[in-house]
N, C-alpha and C positions, 0 to 999 in steps of 0.2 A: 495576478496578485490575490492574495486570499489574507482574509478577516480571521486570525486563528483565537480562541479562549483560552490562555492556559493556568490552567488550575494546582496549583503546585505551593505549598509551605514552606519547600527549602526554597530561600530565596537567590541563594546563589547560582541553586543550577535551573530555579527560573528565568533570573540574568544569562545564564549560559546561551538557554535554550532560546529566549527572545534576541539575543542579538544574535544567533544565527539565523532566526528566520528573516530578522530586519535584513541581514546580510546580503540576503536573497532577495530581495523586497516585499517582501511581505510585512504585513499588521500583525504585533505579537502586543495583547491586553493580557494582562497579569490578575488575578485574583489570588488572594493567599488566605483567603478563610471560608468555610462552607456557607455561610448565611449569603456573602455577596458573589460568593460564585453560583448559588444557584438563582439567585436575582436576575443574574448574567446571560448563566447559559438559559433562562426561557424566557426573558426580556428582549433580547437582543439577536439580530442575525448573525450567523457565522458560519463560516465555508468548512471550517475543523476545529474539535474543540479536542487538548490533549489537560486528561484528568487525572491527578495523583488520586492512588486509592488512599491513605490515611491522610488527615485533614487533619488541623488543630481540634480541641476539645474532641479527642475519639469521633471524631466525624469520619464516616466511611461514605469514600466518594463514589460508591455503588450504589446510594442512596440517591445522590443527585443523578446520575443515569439511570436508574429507576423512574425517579418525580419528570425527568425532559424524555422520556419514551410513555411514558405515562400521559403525556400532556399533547404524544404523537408526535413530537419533533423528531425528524429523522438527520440531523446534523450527525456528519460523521466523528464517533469520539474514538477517540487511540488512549485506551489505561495506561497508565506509567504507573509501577509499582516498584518498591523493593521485596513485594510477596512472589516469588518464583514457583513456587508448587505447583504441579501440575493442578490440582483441586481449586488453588488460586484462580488462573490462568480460566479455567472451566468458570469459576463463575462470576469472573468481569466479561468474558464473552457472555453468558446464558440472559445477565441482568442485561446486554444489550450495546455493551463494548461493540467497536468493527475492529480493534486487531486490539493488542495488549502487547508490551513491552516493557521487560524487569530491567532494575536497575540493578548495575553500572550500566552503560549505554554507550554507544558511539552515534554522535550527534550526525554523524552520515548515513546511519541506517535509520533514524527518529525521521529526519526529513525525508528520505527515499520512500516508510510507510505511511508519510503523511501527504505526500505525492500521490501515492497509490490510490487512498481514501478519497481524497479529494478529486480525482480523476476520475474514479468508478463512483462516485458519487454525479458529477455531474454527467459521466458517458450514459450510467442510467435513465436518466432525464433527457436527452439529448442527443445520442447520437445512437445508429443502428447501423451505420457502417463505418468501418474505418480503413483507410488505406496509406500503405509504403509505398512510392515508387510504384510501379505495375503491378504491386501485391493488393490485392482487397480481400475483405472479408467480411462476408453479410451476416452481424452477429441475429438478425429477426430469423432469416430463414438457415443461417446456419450452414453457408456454402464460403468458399477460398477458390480463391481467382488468381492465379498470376498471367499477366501475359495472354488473358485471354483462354486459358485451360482453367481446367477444373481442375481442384487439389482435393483427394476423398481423405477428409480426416478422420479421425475416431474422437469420440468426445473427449478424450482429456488431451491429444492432443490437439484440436480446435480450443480449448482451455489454455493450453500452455501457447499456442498462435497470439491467441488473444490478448493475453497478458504482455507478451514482447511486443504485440503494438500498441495498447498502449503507453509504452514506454519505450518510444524509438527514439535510441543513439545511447539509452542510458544502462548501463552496465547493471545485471541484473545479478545478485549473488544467488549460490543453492538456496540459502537460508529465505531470500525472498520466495523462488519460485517453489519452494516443499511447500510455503505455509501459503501462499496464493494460490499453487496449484493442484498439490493434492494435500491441503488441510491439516500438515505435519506442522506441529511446534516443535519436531526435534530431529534432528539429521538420522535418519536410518541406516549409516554406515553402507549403503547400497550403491552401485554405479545407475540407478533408477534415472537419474537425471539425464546422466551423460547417454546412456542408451535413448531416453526419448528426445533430447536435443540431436543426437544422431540419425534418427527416422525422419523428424522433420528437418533436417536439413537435406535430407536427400529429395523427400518431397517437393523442396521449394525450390531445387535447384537441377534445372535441364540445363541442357547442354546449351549451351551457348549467352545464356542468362546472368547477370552477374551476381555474386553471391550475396548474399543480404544479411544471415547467420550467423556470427562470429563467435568463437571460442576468444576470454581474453584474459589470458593464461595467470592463473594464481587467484583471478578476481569472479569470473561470471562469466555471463555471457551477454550482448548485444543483437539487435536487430537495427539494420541500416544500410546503405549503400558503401560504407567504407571503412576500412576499419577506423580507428583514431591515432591521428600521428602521435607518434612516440615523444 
């Protein structure tokens, strides 16, 4: 369960946005104006805070992620903006965002990046190996195990390993892994992905091994023992 802040003036699609997380079970606190959301976010703990960039009275919510990085809180915040520019985009990450997301939105990619945040937030803290089934992978010393063999990666694919474990079973789209794995806010019209989802699945998968990889067709791709019944 996570503690999330969300900072947001439209009130309707901060109702949206909190009953989807309650849905989930999570904690969704509401602030709709700059003075008590930054009371908020450096008063109070929280696991994810998601920040609209414009605020009533022209308050610009890169100001409060400013004053809570400022103050060295490292809670992970996800921008919500209607400003899509790329120059945007540039500087709600630079003032200290961890991912940023323009509106319109689909309330399944808000939670999938607020999953992410939250998980690499505390794997940071916490963990230094993670393991599938008879997969592991030592993120300290930076080796891949299955079964007992060594798997030799190259760094961005050990990156993109990584990524799908910590996210086992859940269907990962391009759009997540471009901008999680190689730092794209925008689809490069390239088969980039599918070539390196292709190398490592060859890698993880000897002969006799069951397949872990999944292609799942239209949507992403998964990491797991099985595909998902239809």
């Amino acid at each position: 369960m996570w503690r999330c802040l969300l900072i947001e003036d439209d009130r309707d699609n901060a109702r949206f946005i909190a009953e989807g997380l309650q849905a989930q079970g999570h904690i969704a606190a509401l602030s709709h104006d700059g003075a008590n959301a930054l009371q908020r976010a450096t008063s109070e703990a929280w696991d994810v805070v998601i920040l609209d960039r414009m605020l009533p009275a022209n308050v610009d919510g890169l100001n409060i992620l400013h004053t809570m990085r400022g103050l060295g809180l490292r809670t992970p915040v996800l921008v919500l903006s209607a400003l899509s520019g790329l120059d945007e985009r540039v500087k709600g990450l630079k003032a200290g965002g961890d991912d940023y997301l323009t509106k319109p939105f689909a309330f399944s990619e808000l939670f999938a990046r607020l999953e992410a945040l939250v998980r690499r937030s505390r794997t940071d803290a916490e963990v230094t190996t993670l393991q599938l089934a008879d997969l592991t992978l030592d993120l300290a010393r930076r080796q891949a195990r299955r079964n007992g063999r060594s798997i030799a990666l190259k760094p961005r694919e050990f990156r993109l390993l990584a990524y799908l474990m910590m996210h086992p079973g859940q269907v990962l789209t391009r759009t997540m892994l471009l901008e999680a794995v190689w730092d794209f806010r925008f689809d490069p019209q390239t088969n980039l992905i599918d070539v390196q989802i292709s190398r490592l699945r060859r890698q993880l998968h000897a002969e006799g091994e069951a397949p872990l990889l999944h292609t799942v067709r239209g949507a992403g791709y998964r990491l797991g023992l099985a595909t998902p019944s239809a």
